[in-house]
C-alpha positions in Angstrom: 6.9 11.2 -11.2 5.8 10.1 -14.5 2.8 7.6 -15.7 5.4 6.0 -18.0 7.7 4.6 -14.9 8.2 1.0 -14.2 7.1 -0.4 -11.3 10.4 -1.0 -9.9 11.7 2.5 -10.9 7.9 3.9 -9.1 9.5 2.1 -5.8 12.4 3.6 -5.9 11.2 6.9 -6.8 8.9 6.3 -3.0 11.9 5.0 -1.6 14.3 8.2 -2.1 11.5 10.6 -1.6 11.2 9.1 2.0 14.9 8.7 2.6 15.2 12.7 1.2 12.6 13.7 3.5 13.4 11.1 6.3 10.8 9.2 6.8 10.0 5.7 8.4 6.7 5.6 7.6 4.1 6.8 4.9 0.4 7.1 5.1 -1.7 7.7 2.2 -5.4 7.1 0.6 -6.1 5.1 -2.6 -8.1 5.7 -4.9 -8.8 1.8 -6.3 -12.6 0.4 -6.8 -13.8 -2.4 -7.6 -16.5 -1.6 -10.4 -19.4 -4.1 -12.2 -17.7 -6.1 -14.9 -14.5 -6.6 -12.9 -13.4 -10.3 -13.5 -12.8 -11.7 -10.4 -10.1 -14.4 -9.8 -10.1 -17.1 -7.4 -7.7 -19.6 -6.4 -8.8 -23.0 -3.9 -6.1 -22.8 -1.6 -4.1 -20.3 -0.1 -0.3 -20.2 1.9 0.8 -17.3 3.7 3.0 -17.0 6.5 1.1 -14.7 8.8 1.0 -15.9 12.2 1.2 -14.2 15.4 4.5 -13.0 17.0 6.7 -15.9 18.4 4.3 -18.9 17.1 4.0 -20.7 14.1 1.4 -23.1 12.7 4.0 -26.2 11.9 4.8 -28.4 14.2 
């Protein structure tokens, strides 16, 4: 894979690799930190839908 890929074109790269190799599921490390100087963004509300199995928060 190249550095110069999309990051559409970087998913599907993944995506074949695991279908060529048949694979359900990928485990791998990352190498991201979070150094000084990073500029932090932050938002005052948030929306997700994560909620356990068969529930939801709406009624």
């Amino acid at each position: 894979m190249s550095n110069k890929l999309t990051k559409k074109e970087n998913m599907e790269e993944i995506i074949n690799y695991m279908e060529k190799n048949k694979l359900n599921i990928m485990h791998l490390n990352t190498s991201i930190f979070i150094l000084p100087r990073y500029n932090f963004k932050m938002c005052d509300q948030l929306i997700t839908n994560f909620h356990y199995p068969q529930s939801t928060l709406f009624y």
